[in-house]
PLY file of the C-alpha trace (Angstrom):
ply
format ascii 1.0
element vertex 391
property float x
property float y
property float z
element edge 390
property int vertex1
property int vertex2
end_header
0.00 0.00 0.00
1.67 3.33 -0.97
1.46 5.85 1.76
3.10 9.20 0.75
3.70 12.38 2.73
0.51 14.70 2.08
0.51 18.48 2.08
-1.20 18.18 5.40
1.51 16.59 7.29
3.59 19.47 7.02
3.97 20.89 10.41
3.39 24.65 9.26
2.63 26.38 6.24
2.13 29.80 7.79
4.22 32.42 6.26
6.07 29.99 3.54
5.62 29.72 -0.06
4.63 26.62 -1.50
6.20 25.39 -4.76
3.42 23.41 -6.43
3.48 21.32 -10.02
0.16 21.21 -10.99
-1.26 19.71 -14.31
-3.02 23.11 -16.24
-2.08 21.05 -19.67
-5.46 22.81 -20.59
-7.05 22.52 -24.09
-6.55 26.31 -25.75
-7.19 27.84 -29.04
-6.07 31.67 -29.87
-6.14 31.94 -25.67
-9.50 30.32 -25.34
-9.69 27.41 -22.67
-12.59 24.98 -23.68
-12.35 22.50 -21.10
-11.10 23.86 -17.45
-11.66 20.61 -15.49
-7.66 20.29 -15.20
-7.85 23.91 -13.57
-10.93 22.99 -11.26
-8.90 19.65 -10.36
-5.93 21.69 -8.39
-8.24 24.24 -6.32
-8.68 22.01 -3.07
-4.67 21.79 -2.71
-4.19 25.67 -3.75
-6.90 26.86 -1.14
-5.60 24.63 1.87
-1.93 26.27 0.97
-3.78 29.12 0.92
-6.10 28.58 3.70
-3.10 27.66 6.25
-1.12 31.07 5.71
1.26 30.02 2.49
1.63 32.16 -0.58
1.67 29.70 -3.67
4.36 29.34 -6.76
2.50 27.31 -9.35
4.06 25.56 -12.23
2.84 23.51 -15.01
3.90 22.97 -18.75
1.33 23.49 -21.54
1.59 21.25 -25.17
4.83 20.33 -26.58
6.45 23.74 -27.45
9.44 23.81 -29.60
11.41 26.55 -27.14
9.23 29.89 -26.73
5.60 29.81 -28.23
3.36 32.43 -27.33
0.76 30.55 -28.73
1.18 27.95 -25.89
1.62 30.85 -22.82
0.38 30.31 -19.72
-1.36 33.49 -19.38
-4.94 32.70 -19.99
-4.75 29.80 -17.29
-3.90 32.39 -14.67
-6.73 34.46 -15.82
-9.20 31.77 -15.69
-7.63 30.58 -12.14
-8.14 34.06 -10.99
-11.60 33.84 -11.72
-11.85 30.35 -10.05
-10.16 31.33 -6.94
-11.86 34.74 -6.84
-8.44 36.47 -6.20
-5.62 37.90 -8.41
-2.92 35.40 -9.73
-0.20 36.93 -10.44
1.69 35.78 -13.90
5.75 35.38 -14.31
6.94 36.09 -17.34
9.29 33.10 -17.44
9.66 29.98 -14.64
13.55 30.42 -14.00
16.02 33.44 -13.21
16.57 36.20 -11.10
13.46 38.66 -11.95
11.23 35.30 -11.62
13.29 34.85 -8.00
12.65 38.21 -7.02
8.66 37.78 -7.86
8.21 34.84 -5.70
10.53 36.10 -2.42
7.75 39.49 -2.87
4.87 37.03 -2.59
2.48 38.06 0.74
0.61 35.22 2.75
-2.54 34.50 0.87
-1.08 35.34 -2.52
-0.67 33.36 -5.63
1.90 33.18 -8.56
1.84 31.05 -11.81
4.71 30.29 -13.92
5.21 30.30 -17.87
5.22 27.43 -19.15
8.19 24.72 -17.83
8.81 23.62 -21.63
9.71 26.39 -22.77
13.06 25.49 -21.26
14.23 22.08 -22.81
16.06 21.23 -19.27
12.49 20.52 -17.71
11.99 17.79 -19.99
15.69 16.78 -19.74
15.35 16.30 -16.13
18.11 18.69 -15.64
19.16 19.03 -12.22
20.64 22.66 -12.20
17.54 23.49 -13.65
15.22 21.66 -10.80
17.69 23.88 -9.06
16.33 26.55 -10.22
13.15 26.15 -9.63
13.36 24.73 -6.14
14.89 28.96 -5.46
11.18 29.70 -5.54
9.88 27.56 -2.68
10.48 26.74 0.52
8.45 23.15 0.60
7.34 21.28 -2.71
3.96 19.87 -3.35
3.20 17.32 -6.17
-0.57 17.72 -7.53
0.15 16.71 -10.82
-0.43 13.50 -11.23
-1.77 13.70 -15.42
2.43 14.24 -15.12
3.99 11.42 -12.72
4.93 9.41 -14.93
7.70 11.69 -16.67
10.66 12.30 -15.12
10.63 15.64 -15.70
12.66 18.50 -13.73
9.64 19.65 -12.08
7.80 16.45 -11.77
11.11 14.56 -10.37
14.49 16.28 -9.82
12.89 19.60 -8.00
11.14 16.90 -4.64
15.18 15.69 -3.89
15.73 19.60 -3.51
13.10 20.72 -1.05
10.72 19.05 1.14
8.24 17.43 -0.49
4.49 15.75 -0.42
1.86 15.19 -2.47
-1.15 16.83 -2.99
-5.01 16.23 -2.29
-5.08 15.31 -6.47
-2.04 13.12 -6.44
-3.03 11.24 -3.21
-6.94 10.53 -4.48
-5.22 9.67 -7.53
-2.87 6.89 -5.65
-5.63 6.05 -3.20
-8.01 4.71 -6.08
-5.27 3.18 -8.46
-3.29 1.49 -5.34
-6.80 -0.31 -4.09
-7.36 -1.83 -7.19
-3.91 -3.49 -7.64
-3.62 -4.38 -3.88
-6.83 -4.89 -2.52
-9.68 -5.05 -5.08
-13.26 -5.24 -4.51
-14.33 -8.71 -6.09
-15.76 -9.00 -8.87
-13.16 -6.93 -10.80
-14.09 -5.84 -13.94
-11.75 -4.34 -16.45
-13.02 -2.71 -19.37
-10.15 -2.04 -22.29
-10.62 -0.34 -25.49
-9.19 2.61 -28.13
-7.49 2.01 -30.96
-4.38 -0.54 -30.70
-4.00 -3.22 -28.30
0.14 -2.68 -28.03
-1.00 0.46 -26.01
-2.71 -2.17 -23.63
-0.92 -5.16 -24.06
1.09 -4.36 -20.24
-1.89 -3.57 -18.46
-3.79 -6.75 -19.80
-0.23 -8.82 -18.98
-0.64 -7.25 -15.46
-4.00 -7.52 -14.72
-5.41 -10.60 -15.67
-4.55 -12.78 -12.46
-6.41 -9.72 -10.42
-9.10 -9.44 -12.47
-12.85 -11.09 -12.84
-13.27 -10.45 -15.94
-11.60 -8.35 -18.97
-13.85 -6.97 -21.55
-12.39 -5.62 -24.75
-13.79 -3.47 -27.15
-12.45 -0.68 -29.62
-9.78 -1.32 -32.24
-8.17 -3.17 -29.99
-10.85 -6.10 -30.08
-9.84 -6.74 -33.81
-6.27 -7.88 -33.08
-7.69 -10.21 -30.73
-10.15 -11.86 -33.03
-8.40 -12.06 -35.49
-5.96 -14.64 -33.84
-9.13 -16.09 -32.97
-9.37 -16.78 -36.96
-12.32 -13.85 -37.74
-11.76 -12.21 -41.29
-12.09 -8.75 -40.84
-12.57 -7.07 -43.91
-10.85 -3.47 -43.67
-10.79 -3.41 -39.98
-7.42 -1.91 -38.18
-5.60 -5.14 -37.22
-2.47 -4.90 -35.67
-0.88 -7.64 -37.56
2.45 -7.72 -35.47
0.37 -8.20 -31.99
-1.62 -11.24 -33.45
0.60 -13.96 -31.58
0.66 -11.81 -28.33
-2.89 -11.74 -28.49
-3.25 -15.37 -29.46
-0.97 -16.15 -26.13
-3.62 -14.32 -24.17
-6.46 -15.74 -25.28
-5.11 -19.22 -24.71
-3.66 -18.94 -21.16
-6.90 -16.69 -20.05
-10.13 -18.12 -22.65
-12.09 -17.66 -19.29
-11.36 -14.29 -18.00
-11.29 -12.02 -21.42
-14.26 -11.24 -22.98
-14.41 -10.07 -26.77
-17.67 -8.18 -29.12
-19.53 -11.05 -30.45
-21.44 -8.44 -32.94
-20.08 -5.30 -34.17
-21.18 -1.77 -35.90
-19.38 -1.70 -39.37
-19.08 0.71 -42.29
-18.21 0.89 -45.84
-15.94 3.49 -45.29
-14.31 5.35 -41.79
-16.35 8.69 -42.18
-19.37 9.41 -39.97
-21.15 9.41 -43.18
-20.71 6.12 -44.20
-23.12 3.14 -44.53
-23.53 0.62 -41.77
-24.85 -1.95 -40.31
-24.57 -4.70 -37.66
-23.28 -7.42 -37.87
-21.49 -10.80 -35.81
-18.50 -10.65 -35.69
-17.58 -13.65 -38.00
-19.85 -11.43 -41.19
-17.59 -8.83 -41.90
-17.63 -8.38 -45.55
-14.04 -7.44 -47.77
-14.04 -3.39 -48.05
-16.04 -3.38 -44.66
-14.57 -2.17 -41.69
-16.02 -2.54 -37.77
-16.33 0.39 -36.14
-17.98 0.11 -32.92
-19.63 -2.43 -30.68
-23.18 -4.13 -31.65
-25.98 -4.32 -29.22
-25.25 -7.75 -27.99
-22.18 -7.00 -27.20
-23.29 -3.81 -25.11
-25.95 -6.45 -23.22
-23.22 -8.65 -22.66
-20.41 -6.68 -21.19
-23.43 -4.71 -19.16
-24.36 -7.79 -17.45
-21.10 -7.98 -16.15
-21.28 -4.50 -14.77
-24.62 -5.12 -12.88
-22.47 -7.69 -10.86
-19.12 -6.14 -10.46
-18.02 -4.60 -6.95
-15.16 -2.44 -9.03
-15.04 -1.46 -12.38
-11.61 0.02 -14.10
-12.62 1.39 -17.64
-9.97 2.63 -20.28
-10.52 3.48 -24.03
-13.61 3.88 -25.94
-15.65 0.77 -27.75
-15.41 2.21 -30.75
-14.54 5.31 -32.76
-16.01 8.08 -30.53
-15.47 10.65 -32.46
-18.00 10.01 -35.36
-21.60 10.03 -33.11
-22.55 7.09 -35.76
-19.85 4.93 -34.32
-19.92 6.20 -30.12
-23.19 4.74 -29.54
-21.65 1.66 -27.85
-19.32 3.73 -25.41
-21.97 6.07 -24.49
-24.48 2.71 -23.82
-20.98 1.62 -21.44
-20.85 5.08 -19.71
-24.77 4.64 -19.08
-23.81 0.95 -17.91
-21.34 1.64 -15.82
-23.03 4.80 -14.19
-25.95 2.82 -13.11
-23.61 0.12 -11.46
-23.20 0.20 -7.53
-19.69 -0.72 -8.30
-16.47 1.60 -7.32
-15.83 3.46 -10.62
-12.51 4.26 -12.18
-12.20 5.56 -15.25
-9.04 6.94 -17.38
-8.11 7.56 -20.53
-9.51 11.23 -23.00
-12.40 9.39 -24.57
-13.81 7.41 -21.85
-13.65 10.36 -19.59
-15.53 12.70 -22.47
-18.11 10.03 -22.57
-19.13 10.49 -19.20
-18.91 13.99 -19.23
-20.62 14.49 -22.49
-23.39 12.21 -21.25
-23.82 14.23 -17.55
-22.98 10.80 -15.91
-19.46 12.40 -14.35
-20.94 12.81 -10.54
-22.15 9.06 -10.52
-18.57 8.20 -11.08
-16.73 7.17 -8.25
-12.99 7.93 -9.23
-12.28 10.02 -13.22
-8.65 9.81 -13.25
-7.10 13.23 -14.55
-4.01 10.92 -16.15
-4.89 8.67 -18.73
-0.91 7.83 -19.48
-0.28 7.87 -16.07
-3.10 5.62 -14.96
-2.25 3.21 -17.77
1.64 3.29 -16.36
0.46 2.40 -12.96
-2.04 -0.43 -13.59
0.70 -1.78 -15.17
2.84 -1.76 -12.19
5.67 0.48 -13.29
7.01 2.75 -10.76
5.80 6.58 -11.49
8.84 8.44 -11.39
6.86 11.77 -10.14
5.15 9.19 -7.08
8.69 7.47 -6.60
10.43 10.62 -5.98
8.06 11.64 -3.01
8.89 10.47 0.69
7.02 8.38 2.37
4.80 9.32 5.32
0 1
1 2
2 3
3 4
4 5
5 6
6 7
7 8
8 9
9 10
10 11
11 12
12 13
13 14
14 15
15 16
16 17
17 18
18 19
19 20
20 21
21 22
22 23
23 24
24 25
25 26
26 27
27 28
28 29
29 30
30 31
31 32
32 33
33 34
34 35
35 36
36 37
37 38
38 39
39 40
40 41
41 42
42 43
43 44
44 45
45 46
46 47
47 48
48 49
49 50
50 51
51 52
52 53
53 54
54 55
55 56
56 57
57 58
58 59
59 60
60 61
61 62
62 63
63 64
64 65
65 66
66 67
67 68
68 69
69 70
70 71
71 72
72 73
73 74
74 75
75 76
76 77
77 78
78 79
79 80
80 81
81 82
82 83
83 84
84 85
85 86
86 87
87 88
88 89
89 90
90 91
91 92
92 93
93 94
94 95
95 96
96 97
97 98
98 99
99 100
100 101
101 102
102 103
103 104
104 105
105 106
106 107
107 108
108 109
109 110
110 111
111 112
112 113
113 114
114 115
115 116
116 117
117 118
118 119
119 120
120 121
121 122
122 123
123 124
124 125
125 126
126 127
127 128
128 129
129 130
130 131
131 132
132 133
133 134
134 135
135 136
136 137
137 138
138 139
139 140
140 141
141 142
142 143
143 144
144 145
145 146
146 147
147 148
148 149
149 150
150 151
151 152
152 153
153 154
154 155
155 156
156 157
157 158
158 159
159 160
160 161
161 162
162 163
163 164
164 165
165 166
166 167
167 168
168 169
169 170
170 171
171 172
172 173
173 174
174 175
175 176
176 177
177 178
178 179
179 180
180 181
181 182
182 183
183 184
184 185
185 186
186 187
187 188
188 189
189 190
190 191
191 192
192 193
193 194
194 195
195 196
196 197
197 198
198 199
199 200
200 201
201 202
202 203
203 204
204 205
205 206
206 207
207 208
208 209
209 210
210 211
211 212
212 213
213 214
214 215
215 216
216 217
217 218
218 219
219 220
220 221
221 222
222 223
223 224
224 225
225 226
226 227
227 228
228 229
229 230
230 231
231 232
232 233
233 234
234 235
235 236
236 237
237 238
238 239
239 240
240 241
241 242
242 243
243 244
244 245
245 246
246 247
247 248
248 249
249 250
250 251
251 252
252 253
253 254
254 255
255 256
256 257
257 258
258 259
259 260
260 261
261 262
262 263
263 264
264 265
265 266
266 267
267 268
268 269
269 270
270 271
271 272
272 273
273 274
274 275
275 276
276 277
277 278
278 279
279 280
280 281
281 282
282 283
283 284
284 285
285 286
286 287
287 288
288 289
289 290
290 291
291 292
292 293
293 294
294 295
295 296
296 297
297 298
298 299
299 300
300 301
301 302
302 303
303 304
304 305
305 306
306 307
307 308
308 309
309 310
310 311
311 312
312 313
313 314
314 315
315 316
316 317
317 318
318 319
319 320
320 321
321 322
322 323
323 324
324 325
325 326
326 327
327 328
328 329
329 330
330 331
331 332
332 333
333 334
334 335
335 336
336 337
337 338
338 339
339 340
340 341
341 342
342 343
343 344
344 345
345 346
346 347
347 348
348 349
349 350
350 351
351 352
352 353
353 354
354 355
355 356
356 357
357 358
358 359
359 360
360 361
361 362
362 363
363 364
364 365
365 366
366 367
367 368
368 369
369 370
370 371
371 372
372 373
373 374
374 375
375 376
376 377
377 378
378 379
379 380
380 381
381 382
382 383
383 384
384 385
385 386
386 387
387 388
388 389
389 390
């Protein structure tokens, strides 16, 4: 069971400022944010810093700049977090240097300070320890809320806890809390649900999770790789021809456990506009291609929901973003909103289903890390979790 130092077993916070990597990789356009739920995630952490005397040094990266791109600045998120907090955030113009040193020593109790993006400096990528250096100037104790980021070992994610004293935040520890249970002490029946596109992405979390799980239920892209060792013809489906013989290994050592679509949505062409129809899954015609999930697969894999204690769902049933072809993830969403089961979903498409379908506060645990939650359920150590003491 991982038990790390919180921000609340700090003995004081009162009059120190509090270096905190949070996750504000935000969706923007032309400085519009369209989705702030990685903003909203943060705010319990920031107001207890806040609430026990500390001024706060934020820090996030935004995209994958090449160097300096105003186009992927920082400055609308502390706009929108000054809304959200109802107080002024101040902005830094950079996240290293003197002038950026001299903001965050001026910082008051109760006041708040974001950094410019970290990749704008190739060294927090890199790791770089001078640069973790740097950046450890601006605090006095270190606080890990990013947890859509643990699994990089990134300056500020990694280097920057081995320079100050360091603990996680409310985020990261719900985040642990959830993912921890399910590998060390699961609520029986588990029920893993696996989909998106390619089933190498998965391949380590099925390896891992099979002898804890009920039941594994695959659907997406994915699903095609798997029957097609089971000898399906598949028309123009993706097929990941060089996983075939893993897949073939796992459906021979676990026939029981994994479950597979026994119909499936498929088109003439991959376009939203294209005809369809459903079929089973040994039907598919040459120049057709399967798409999504049929409706007895849906039953099916929702019967299995009705009786699981814990559910972990990751990756969409089919392709999600054509509303032809999302009707079986939304109809898993429903499912898996009406269970009584402890929820735990990860993963962009999954989450948008639930969101898109108003389902999110029937959800027990939406993980803000798809990569990250996909790292841990497959037992690797998180280098951003590893990095933080224990309690």
């Amino acid at each position: 069971m991982l038990n790390k130092r919180t921000i609340r077993d700090f003995d004081s916070l009162n009059g120190k400022r509090v270096l905190m990597r949070v996750d504000f990789n935000v969706p923007l356009q032309d400085g519009v944010i369209s989705d702030d739920t990685r903003i909203r995630a943060a705010l319990p952490t920031i107001k207890f810093a806040l609430e026990q005397g500390a001024a706060v040094v934020l820090m996030s990266h935004l995209g994958r700049p090449k160097g300096k791109d105003p186009s992927q600045s920082l400055r609308p998120v502390a706009q929108r977090l000054s809304a959200l907090l109802g107080r002024p955030v101040r902005f830094a113009e950079d996240c290293v240097g003197p002038e950026v040193e001299a903001q965050a020593r001026s910082l008051q109790p109760g006041e708040v300070m974001l950094l410019e993006n970290l990749r704008f400096h190739k060294e927090e990528e890199k790791n770089d320890p001078e640069f973790a250096k740097q950046l450890a100037a601006l605090g006095d104790v270190y606080v890990n809320d990013a947890f859509g980021s643990a699994h990089r070992a990134h300056a500020s994610v990694e280097a920057v806890a081995h320079f100050l004293p360091a603990a996680a935040g409310f985020l990261m520890e719900k985040e642990i809390k959830f993912l921890d249970k399910v590998l060390s002490d699961p609520e029986r029946p588990l029920v893993v649900l696996l989909g998106g596109a390619k089933i190498s992405d998965k391949l380590p979390v099925i390896n891992n999770l099979m002898n804890l799980a009920d039941k594994i239920m695959i659907g997406g892209g994915m699903a095609n790789t798997f029957l097609k060792a089971e000898g399906y013809e598949l028309g123009d489906s993706l097929v990941e021809d060089n996983a075939i013989e893993q897949a073939r290994e796992l459906l021979l050592c676990c026939s029981g456990k994994l479950m597979l679509p026994v119909d499936v949505v498929v088109a003439d062409a991959f376009s939203n506009d294209a005809n369809s129809q459903t079929v089973t899954v040994g039907q598919i015609k040459p120049g057709w291609r399967a798409l999504d999930i049929g409706p007895h697969t849906v039953e099916k894999y929702r019967n299995q929901l009705q009786n699981a204690r814990m559910i972990v769902w990751n990756g969409p049933m089919g392709v999600f973003e054509f509303p032809k072809f999302a009707v079986g993830t939304r109809e898993i969403a429903k499912a898996i909103a009406e269970s009584s089961a402890i929820s735990i979903i990860g993963g962009g498409d999954s989450v948008a289903a639930i969101e898109q379908a108003g389902l999110a506060d029937r959800i027990t645990h939406i993980s803000t890390g798809g990569g990250a939650s996909l790292e841990f359920l497959e037992g690797k150590t998180l280098p951003g979790i590893a990095a933080l003491p224990d309690k």
